[in-house]
C-alpha positions in Angstrom: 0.0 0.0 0.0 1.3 3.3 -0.6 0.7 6.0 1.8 1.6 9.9 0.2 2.0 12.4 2.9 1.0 16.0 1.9 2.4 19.1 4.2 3.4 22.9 3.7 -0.4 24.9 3.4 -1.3 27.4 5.6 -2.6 31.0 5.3 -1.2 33.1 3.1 -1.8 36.9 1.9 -2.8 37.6 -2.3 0.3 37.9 -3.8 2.5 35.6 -1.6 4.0 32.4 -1.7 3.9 28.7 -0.5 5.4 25.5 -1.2 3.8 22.3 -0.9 5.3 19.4 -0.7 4.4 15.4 -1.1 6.2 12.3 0.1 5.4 8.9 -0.8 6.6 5.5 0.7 8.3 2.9 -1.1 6.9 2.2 -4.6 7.5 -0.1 -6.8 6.4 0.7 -9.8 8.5 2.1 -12.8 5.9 4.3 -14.6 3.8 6.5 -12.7 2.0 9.9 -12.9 1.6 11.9 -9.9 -0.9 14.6 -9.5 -2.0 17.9 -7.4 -5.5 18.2 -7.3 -7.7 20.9 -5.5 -10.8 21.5 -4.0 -13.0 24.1 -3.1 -15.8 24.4 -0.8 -19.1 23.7 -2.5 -16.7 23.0 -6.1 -15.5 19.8 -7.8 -12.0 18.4 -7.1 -9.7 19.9 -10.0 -6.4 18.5 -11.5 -3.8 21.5 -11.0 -0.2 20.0 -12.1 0.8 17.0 -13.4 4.6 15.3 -13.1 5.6 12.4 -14.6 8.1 9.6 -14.0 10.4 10.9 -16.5 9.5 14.7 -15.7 7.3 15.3 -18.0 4.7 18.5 -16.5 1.8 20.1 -17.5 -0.3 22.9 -15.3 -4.4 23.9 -15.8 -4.7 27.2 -17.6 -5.9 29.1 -14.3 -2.1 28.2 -12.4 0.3 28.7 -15.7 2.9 30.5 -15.4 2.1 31.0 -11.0 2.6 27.6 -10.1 5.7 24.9 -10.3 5.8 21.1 -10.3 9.3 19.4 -9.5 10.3 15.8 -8.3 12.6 15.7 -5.4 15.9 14.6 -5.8 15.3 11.6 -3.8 12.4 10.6 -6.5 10.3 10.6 -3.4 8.5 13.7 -2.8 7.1 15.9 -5.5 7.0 19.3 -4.5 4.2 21.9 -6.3 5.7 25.5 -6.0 3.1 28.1 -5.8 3.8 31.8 -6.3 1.4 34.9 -6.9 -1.5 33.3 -4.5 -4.7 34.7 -5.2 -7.9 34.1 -3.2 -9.2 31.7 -5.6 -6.5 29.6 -5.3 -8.0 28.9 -1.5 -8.6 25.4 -1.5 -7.9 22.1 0.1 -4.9 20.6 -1.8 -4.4 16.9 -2.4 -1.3 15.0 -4.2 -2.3 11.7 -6.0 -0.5 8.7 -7.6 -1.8 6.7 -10.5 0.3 3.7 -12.2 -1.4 3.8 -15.8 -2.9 0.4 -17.1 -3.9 -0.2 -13.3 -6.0 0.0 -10.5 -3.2 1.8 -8.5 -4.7 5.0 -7.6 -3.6 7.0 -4.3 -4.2 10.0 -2.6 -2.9 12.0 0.3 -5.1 13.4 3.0 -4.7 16.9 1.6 -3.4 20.0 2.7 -5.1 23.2 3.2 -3.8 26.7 1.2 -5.9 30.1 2.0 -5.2 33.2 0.4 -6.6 36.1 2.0 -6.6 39.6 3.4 
């Protein structure tokens, strides 16, 4: 079973930074995809970043160019890098793991980011 371990929300002013970061236990598999996902009160979860195995990335249009996602150097953690916070960003914050072609499909038990004045 793999267990991913979210940490480094809090409550940040518009404009500011955080950095969140994601650590999962021994795994196995080769090929994987890991994910940051969001979620807002009263909204559907979102996908926000996506890193790859091989470091592949891609971001939703509404965090382009704001937000950063980088594997660790230990291959471990992946870390999602979010600059120029804005009050919409305010959301409970949730790193997943899926091994495509499989069931394998894990989630952390999320992390919460609020922007406000």
């Amino acid at each position: 079973q793999v267990q991913l371990v979210e940490s480094g929300g809090g409550l940040v002013q518009p404009g500011e930074s955080l950095r969140l970061s994601c650590k999962k236990s021994t795994f196995i598999f080769r090929f994987y995809v890991m994910h940051w996902y969001r979620q807002a009160p009263g909204k559907q979860r979102e996908l926000v970043a996506t890193v790859t195995n091989d470091d592949r990335t891609d971001y939703a249009d509404s965090v382009k160019g704001r937000f950063t996602v980088s594997r660790g150097n230990d291959k471990n953690t992946i870390d999602l890098q979010m600059n120029n916070l804005r009050p919409e960003d305010t959301a409970v914050y949730y790193c997943n793991l899926k091994v495509p072609g499989t069931d394998n499909n894990y989630w952390g038990q999320g992390t919460q980011v609020t922007v406000s004045s």
